[in-house]
Each structure stands twice: as structure tokens, then as C-alpha cells.
C-alpha positions, 0 to 999 in steps of 0.5 A: 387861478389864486390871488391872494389878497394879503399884507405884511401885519395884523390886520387894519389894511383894507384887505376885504374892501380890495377883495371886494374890488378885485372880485368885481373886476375879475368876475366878468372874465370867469363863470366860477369864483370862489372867495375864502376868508376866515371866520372863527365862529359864526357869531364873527362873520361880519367880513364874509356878510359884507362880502356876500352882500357885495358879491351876491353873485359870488361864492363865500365860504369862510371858516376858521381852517381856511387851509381845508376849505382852499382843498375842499373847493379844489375838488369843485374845479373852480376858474378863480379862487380868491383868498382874503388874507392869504399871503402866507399861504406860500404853499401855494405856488402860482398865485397872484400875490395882492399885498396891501401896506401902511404907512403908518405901522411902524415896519421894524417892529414884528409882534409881540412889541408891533403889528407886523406879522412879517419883516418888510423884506417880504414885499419881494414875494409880491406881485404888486403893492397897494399903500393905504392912503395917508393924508400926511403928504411928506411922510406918504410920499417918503413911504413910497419911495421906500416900496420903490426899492422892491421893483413892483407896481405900486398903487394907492388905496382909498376910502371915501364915505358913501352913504348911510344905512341901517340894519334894514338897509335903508339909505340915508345921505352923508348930509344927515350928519352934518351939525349932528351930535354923533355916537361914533362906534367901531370893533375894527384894527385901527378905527382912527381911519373911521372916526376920521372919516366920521369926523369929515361929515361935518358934525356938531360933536362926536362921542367916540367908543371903540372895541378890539377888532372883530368885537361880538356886541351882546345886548349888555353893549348894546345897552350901555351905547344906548345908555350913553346914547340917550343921556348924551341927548345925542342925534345919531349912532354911526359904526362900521358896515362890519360891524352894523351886521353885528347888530342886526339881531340885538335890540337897537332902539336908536337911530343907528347907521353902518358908514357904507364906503366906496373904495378905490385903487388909484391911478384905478384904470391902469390897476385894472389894466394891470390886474387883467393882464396879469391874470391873463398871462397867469391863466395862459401859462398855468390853466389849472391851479396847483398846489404843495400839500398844506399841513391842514 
């Protein structure tokens, strides 16, 4: 069986935290899983370290031809193949498609000129819609109302901070940022979402820096932040779980932390429920997965 998890622009909507989650569900129902994410190189594989480190139990193989590693694990006869951004992949017939949406990307406007890599009318090769959470209750609630039209289940996405660790992966709890001056760091698609999250542990004053998404930090940028961290008289450096494990092999003399994040799929029992189901009559009416020949 293949589920894919995807969406409809580039980037920015909680697809490795909802492959993450969906894993977890499905990995007690079969002995061989198997999840596929993209890495350009290896200095970018901060997403497949986060997975691997919440799945240890899991297989991630992760690589920039996610279409030649999807036919290499064929040959390994696996129960469930997972494919972290993997709508696109229309080939593949079968699948389980997991589309993840925004409701503050601007849905009428494809790259170049916005983030959409597909027109909104896409969502009817869908299984089933997953909103990320926005906290403007009157302009949400119309985007749902607007994912209605596509006739499929829709659930609800969010995130909440759960603690904080290191490079060694020490824990410490929320409360250590409160009245704390913050250096607040990110390289993700949309790092609002995480500096509002910051910003909700109660510090004293945040000093924000952000990078283009996937950012590979020399020890040249880990310098400056230092620089700015310690001129500043600044507390604590914060970032992002991707981007912590980025770090881990540059020489960081400051009290740095990665926000770790818990995520969940709301109403979350009846997601679950759905999800079962759904792959339990995937895998009564197609046993073995199946394909259409990529162009590899």
C-alpha cells in the first residue's frame, strides 16, 4: 500500500510532522514500512533526521530521485510505502492521497507570481483535506467552507510547542523562555508559523533572523548569530528541530535550543478512525502495490 502525504504549493504546510503522524498510526498494523522523502544532498537532510529520530523503528531512505528509490524499495516487497510530498506522483495509482492546505496562501496564484505548484481544483484527486490551523477564526472558517465544495473529509492540523532540546538532546521546559531575551532563528518556507510560536512562550524581547527554506549554516553563520547573540546580551537561541540538526556539527558556544513540536490532526479519533479504515479497505481491494512506469 502507498500514501502519499502532499499538498498543492511549495512548501510550508506540515507535510514531515503529518508523515510522522500517520506512520505512527499505521506502523502497528504492518511489519514493513517504508517512508521516501527528498534530500538534494546530504548536507540537506534535515527532514529524513527528524523522521528517522521519531521513527527509529522505521526505514527512511530519502534522496534527491525519490522516483528511483519508490522502484528500488518495490523490489524489497514492502506492506506500506510512505511518501513524504508525494501528490504529484500521479503514476502511482492506488495511493492513499493525504493533501495538506493553507489558508493563508493565496490559492489563485501558481509559481512564478505565488506558492502554488497546483490550481486548487486538484484537491478532487484527493482522499482526504488536512487545513492547517489559523488563528483568524472568520477568514478559517470561510477557507473550509471553500474545501467543502471538493466533497472530502476535512481535518484540521496543529501545532503546539512542546519542549525544548539541544544538540545533545537535553530537554528543557517551555518555561525557560519566559522574561527571556531570545535569538529566534529558522531556514523553513514560512518561519511566521514558528516565531508566532516563539513569541507565545512568553519572552521578554525576540531578536528574529530567518533563512530561505532548507538554509545549510556554515560555521561563517554560525558566527554572526553568535556575534549578534552575545552583543545583544541576549539569554537563549531558539530554531527549529530541522533546523537544530543542521547545527550539530558546527561549533555553537551559546545556549542554543531546536523548539521540539507535538502535532495533531483534529477532531484526532475520528482522523485515526478514518485513516484505518481507509487502509483497510485499500489493502482488501489491492494486496500488492502497483504501478505505471515512471520517466526515472
Amino acid at each position: 500500500m502507498v500514501v502519499s502525504i502532499g499538498n498543492l504549493e511549495a512548501g510550508g504546510t506540515g507535510k514531515t510532522p503529518t508523515t510522522i503522524k500517520v506512520a505512527n498510526i499505521l506502523k502497528n498494523f504492518v511489519s514493513n514500512v517504508c517512508i521516501i522523502n527528498y534530500e538534494k544532498n546530504r548536507k540537506s537532510a534535515d527532514e529524513s533526521i527528524v523522521i528517522s529520530e521519531a521513527l527509529p523503528e522505521v526505514q527512511v531512505l530519502s534522496g534527491k530521485n525519490r522516483k528511483k528509490i519508490f522502484y528500488e524499495v518495490l523490489g524489497k516487497s514492502p506492506e506500506l510505502v510512505i511518501i513524504d510530498d508525494g501528490f504529484q506522483y500521479f503514476e502511482i495509482p492506488n495511493k492513499i492521497n493525504i493533501v495538506l492546505v493553507d489558508p493563508e496562501t493565496p490559492i489563485n496564484l501558481l509559481i512564478p507570481s505565488g506558492r502554488m505548484r497546483f490550481p486548487i481544483t486538484f484537491l478532487k484527486y484527493a482522499d482526504v483535506i488536512i487545513v492547517k490551523k489559523r488563528h483568524n477564526n472568520g477568514d478559517y472558517s470561510r477557507f473550509v467552507n471553500q474545501m467543502e465544495k471538493f466533497h472530502k473529509p476535512i481535518f484540521t492540523l496543529e501545532y503546539s510547542p512542546l519542549c525544548l532540546k539541544n544538540v545533545q538532546g537535553e530537554k528543557i521546559p517551555l518555561s525557560s523562555v519566559k522574561n527571556k531575551k531570545v535569538l529566534a532563528f529558522c531556514g523553513i518556507a514560512k518561519p511566521s508559523d514558528f516565531i508566532g510560536m516563539v513569541k507565545k512562550l512568553g519572552p521578554q524581547k525576540i531578536y528574529m533572523a530567518w533563512y530561505p527554506d532548507h538554509f545549510q549554516y556554515s560555521e561563517k553563520d554560525m558566527k554572526e548569530l553568535q556575534s549578534i547573540f552575545c552583543h545583544m546580551n541576549l539569554d537563549i537561541a531558539i530554531t527549529t528541530e530541522k533546523d537544530l540538526v543542521k547545527l550539530k556539527n558546527l561549533k555553537v558556544t551559546i545556549p542554543l535550543y531546536g523548539l521540539a513540536i507535538e502535532t495533531s490532526i483534529e477532531p484526532d479519533q475520528y482522523f485515526k478512525q478514518w485513516l484505518l479504515e481507509k487502509f483497510s479497505d485499500m489493502q482488501k481491494k489491492y494486496p500488492t502495490i502497483e504501478t505505471r512506469k515512471f520517466m526515472v
